[in-house]
Each structure stands twice: as structure tokens, then as C-alpha cells.
C-alpha positions in Angstrom: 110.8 -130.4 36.1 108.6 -131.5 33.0 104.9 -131.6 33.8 103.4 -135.2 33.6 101.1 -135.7 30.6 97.1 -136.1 31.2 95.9 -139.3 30.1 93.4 -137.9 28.2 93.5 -134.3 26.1 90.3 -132.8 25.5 90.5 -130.6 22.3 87.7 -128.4 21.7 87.1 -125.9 18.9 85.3 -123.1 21.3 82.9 -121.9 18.5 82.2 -125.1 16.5 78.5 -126.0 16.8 77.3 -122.7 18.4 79.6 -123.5 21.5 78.1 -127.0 22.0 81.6 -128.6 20.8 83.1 -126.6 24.5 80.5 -126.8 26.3 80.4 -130.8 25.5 84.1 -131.0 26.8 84.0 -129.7 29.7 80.7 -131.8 31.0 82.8 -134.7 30.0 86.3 -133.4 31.3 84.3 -133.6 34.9 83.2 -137.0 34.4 86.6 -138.3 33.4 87.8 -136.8 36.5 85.1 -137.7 38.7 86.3 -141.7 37.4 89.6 -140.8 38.8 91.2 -139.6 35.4 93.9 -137.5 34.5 92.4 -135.0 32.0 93.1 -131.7 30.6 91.3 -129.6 27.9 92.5 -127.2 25.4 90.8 -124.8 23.5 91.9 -123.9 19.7 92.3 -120.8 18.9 92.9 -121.0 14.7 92.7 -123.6 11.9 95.3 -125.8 12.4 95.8 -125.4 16.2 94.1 -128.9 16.9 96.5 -130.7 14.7 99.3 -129.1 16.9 97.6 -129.7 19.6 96.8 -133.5 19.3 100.6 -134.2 17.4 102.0 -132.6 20.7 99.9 -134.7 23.2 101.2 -137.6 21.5 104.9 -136.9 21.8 104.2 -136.0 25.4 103.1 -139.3 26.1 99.2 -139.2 26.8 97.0 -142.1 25.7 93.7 -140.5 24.4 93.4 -137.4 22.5 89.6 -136.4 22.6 88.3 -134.2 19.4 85.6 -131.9 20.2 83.6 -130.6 17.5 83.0 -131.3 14.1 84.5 -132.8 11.1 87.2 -130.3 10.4 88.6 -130.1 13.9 88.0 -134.8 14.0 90.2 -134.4 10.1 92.8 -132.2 12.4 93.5 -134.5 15.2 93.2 -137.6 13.3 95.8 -136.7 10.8 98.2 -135.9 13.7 98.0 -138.9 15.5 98.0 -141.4 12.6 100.8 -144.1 12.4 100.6 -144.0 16.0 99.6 -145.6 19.3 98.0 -142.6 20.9 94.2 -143.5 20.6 91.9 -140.8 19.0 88.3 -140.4 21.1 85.3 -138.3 19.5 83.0 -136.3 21.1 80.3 -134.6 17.9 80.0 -130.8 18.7 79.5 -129.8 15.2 77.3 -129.0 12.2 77.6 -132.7 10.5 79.4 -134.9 12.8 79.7 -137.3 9.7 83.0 -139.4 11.0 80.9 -139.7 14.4 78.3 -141.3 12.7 80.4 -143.8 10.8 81.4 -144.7 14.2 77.9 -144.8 15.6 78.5 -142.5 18.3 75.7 -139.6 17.6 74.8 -135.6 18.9 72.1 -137.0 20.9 73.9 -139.7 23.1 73.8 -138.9 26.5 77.3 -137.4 28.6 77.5 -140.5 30.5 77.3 -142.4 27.3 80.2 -140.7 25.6 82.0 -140.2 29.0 81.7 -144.2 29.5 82.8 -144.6 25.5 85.7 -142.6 26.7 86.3 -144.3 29.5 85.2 -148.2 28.6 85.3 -147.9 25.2 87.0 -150.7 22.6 89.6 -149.1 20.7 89.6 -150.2 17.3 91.9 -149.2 13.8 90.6 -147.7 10.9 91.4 -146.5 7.5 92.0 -142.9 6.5 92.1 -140.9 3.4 95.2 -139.9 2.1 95.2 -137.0 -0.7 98.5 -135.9 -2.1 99.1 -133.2 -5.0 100.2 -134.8 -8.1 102.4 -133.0 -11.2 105.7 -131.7 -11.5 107.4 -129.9 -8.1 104.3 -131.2 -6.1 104.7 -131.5 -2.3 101.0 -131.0 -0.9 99.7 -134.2 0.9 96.7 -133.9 3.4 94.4 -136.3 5.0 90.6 -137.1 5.0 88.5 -139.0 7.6 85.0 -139.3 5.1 84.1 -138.4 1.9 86.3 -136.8 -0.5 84.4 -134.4 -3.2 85.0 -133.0 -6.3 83.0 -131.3 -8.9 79.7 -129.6 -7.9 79.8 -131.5 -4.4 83.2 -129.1 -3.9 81.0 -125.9 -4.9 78.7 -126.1 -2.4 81.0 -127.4 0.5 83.1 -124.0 -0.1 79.8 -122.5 -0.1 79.2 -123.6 3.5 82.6 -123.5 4.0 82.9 -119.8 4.0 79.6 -118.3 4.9 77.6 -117.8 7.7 74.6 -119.6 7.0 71.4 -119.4 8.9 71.0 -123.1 9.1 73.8 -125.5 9.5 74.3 -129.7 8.5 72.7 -130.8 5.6 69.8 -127.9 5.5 72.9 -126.0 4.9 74.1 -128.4 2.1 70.7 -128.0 0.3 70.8 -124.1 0.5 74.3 -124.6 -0.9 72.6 -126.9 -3.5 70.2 -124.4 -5.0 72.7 -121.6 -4.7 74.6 -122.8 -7.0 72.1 -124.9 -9.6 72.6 -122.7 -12.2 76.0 -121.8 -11.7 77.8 -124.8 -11.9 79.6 -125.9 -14.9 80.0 -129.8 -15.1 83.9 -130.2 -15.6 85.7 -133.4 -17.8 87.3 -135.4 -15.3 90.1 -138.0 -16.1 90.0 -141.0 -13.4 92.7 -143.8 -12.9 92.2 -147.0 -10.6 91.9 -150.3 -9.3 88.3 -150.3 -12.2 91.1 -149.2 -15.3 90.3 -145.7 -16.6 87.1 -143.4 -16.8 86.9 -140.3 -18.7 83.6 -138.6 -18.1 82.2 -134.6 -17.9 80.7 -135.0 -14.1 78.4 -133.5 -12.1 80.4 -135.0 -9.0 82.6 -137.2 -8.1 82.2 -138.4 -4.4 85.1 -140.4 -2.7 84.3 -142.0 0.6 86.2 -143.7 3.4 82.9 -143.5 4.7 79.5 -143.5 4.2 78.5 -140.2 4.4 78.8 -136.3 4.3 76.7 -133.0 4.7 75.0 -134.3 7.7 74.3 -138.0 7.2 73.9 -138.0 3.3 74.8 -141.3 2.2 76.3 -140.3 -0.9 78.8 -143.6 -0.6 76.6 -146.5 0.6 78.5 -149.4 1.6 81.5 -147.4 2.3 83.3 -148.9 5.7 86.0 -147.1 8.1 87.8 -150.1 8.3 87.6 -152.1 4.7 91.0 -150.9 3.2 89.0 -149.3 -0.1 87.4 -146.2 -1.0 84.6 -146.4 -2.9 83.7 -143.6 -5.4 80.7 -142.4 -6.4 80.9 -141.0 -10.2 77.3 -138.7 -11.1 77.6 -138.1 -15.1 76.8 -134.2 -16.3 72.7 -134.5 -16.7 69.9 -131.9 -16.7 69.5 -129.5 -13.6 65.7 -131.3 -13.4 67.6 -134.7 -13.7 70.0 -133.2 -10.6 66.9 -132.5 -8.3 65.3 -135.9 -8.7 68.5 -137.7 -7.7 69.5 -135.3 -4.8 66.3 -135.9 -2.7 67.6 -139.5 -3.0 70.8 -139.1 -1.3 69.7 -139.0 1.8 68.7 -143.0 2.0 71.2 -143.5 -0.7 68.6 -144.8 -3.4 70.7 -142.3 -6.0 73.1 -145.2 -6.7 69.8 -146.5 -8.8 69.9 -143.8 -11.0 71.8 -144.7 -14.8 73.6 -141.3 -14.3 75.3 -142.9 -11.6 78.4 -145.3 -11.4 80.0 -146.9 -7.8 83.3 -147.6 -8.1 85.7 -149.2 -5.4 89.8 -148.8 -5.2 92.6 -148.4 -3.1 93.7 -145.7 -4.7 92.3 -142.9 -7.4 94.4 -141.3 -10.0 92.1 -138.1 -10.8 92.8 -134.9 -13.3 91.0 -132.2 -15.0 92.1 -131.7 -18.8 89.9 -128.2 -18.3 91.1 -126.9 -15.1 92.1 -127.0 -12.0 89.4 -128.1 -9.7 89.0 -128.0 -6.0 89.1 -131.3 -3.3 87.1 -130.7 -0.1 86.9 -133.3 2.5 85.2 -133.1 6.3 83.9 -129.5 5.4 87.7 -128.7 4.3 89.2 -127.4 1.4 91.7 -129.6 1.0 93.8 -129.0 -2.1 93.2 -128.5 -6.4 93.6 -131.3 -8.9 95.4 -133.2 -10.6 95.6 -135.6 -7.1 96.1 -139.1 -6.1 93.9 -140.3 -3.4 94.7 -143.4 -1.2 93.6 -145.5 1.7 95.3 -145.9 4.6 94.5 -148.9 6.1 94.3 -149.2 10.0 96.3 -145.5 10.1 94.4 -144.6 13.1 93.4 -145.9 16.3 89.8 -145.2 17.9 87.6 -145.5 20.4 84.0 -146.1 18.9 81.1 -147.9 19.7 80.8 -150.0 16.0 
């Protein structure tokens, strides 16, 4: 006899946030329960494992799938559960919690807040990112719940990417900003969209579905969950003592004042570089190597969020 599904599916990335992502599951699993809930909670095990985990919930039927932990494991379960009627609810247990934030549920609200939220909570649709491999033979197609990156942005999110860091959110950004200073080599990058055409060498190019990345940095000001655009912030290649005045500056997003940088708004971005192949990295992933389109989604996903 199959086994009823829960009406809610906690999935919790056991190490993400130094174990807070777990241990913030299974204090709200017992309040769900203690409201009379049907609720279960699974642990991932590998990358990829909450995408499998969330896309099976769905078929089975339950209602909410919680995401515990932080942007990569939110990017996993969104994606499965997009185009569908299961809603997605988000508990932040990780370094940057950025898609948390864009839906104003923060690290420091209390259990009973997020357990209510969970409980109470108005379910609303949003836009996702959609990235998808452009050129002869390609196939690759992944989606993105924030910002999109390319260009020096994409060095320093594989920096803290793959490294064990002593700090994590955006201290760990800004270690992974002077890392690579005087490494990084400002690529030509080709754009295409909704604007007409930009050819520019960059120092970044910044995509957002929302707001912000690296721990609250409002690279993208303006940018909404639920607008049906992504806005794109273009930096141009300018001095490394030109870089460190504007980066201080992303934090309240007073960069856009800056002539080095442009803010652009489509629904979708054509984007290629004539020099090389450069990485995508989205919600502390990397996602896949240009040339690329990027898209919106509009209302793809179904939430619970207090905004």
C-alpha cells in the first residue's frame, strides 16, 4: 500500500550554514506537528539531491515543499517545483540567504515566526531566472532564483564556491574580492536585448531577478521577484582604484551613480564572449559557460513569503 504524502516536506542541506539549515528544520518540523500537520523531513546527501527530492514530493502529491538552507539548496527546489501547484516555503540556514531576503523573511526571525509563515502564510507567484546554453548542439538549460553573474562577479563566486573560507556571506565575498583584484582580466562581452545591443570589455555584468547577492549586496536595485524583467547591471573595465571606490558602494546600492556603470532592464539577455568562454554563477552556483540566453519566467513558482 503506497504511503500517504506529508503535507509539508522539509528539505534540509545537513551542513549548510554550519548545521543551522538542520537544526532550523527540525525546530520547525515540531511546530508544524504540534499545529496538527502532517510533516516529514529529509536530509540531502549530494548536490542535486534536493532537486530530486522536492520534484518527487510534488508528484507524490504534498502541498508545501520547505527549503532549508541557503541559496544553492532554495535554486534546487525551486527549479523542481516550477510550472507547478506545489507551493515552495523557505526557511534561511545559509551563508547569504539572498532569495529569503527578497522575500523578507530574514536569519533572525523567530521559529514561531517562520513556523506561522509556514503555517499562515499568503502564497504568492513569482518570477525565476531561466539560463539556457546557446550555440550549435547546445542542450544545457538551468534555473536561477537571484542574481545572475558574469565577469569578475563569477571569479569570486567560484572563489567562495569551492573553498573553505574562514568567514562566510558577504565578508566572504570581499575576501574573494581582493583575492582576485589583480588577477582578473576584464573580458569583451557582446549583449543582446529588450535595450538593442551593447558591446563593452566589463568588469561585471550582474543579472538580477532580484535585488541582491553575496549577502544582501544590492548589486540590482529596483530588481523585483515578481515584475516579469531582469534588470542588468553592466560595470565597464576601469582602474583596480576605480573598482574599490564603487565596491564599498554596493552594499546600499549607491554604485549605480557611478559613470562606469549602466542599468539595464529586459525579459530576456542575449550574452557572448568574442574572447572566451566565460563562466555564469547564480545563488552561489556555477551554473553553466557562455555564449547563453537568459530569460524571465514570469509567475513560474509559487511561494509562501511574507512581501
Amino acid at each position: 500500500m503506497t504511503q500517504q504524502a506529508p503535507e509539508y516536506l522539509l528539505i534540509a542541506n545537513p551542513t549548510s550554514g554550519r548545521r543551522k539549515a538542520r537544526w532550523l528544520a527540525e525546530e520547525v518540523l515540531r511546530r508544524l506537528r504540534a499545529a496538527g500537520r502532517s510533516a516529514e523531513l529529509a536530509l540531502t546527501g549530494a548536490p542535486g539531491q534536493a532537486r530530486t527530492l522536492a520534484a518527487e514530493a510534488a508528484k507524490r502529491g504534498t502541498r508545501v515543499v520547505v527549503a532549508s538552507g541557503g541559496d544553492g539548496t532554495m535554486q534546487e527546489v525551486a527549479s523542481a517545483l516550477a510550472g507547478g501547484s506545489c507551493v515552495m516555503g523557505v526557511l534561511p540556514g545559509g551563508r547569504c540567504n539572498d532569495f529569503a531576503h527578497a522575500l523578507d523573511i530574514h536569519k533572525r526571525d523567530p521559529l514561531d515566526a517562520l513556523a506561522k509563515l509556514l503555517l499562515d502564510g499568503r502564497a504568492r507567484k513569482i518570477d525565476l531566472g531561466l539560463v539556457r546554453a546557446s550555440g550549435e548542439g547546445a542542450s544545457e538549460c538551468r534555473r536561477f532564483c537571484t542574481v545572475a553573474t558574469l565577469g569578475f562577479d563569477s571569479h569570486v563566486s567560484r572563489f567562495v564556491e569551492t573553498h573553505r573560507l574562514p568567514v562566510r556571506g558577504a565578508p566572504a565575498y570581499v575576501l574573494g574580492v581582493l583575492r582576485h583584484l589583480f588577477r582578473f582580466r576584464p573580458p569583451l562581452v557582446r549583449l543582446r536585448g529588450d535595450f538593442g545591443e551593447l558591446e563593452e570589455r566589463i568588469l561585471l555584468v550582474a543579472t538580477g531577478n532580484a535585488e541582491t547577492y553575496g549577502g544582501a549586496m544590492r548589486i540590482a536595485p529596483g530588481a523585483r521577484l515578481d515584475d516579469g524583467m531582469l534588470d542588468v547591471c553592466v560595470v565597464k573595465a576601469v582602474p583596480r582604484r576605480t573598482i574599490l571606490r564603487i565596491f564599498p558602494k554596493v552594499f546600499s546600492g549607491r554604485h549605480v551613480g557611478h559613470p562606469a556603470v549602466k542599468l539595464l532592464r529586459t525579459r530576456r539577455l542575449e550574452i557572448d564572449a568574442p574572447d572566451g568562454r566565460e563562466w555564469i554563477c547564480a545563488d552561489g552556483e556555477s551554473l553553466m559557460q557562455t555564449p547563453a540566453v537568459m530569460e524571465v519566467e514570469p509567475g513560474a513558482l509559487t511561494v509562501l513569503g511574507a512581501g
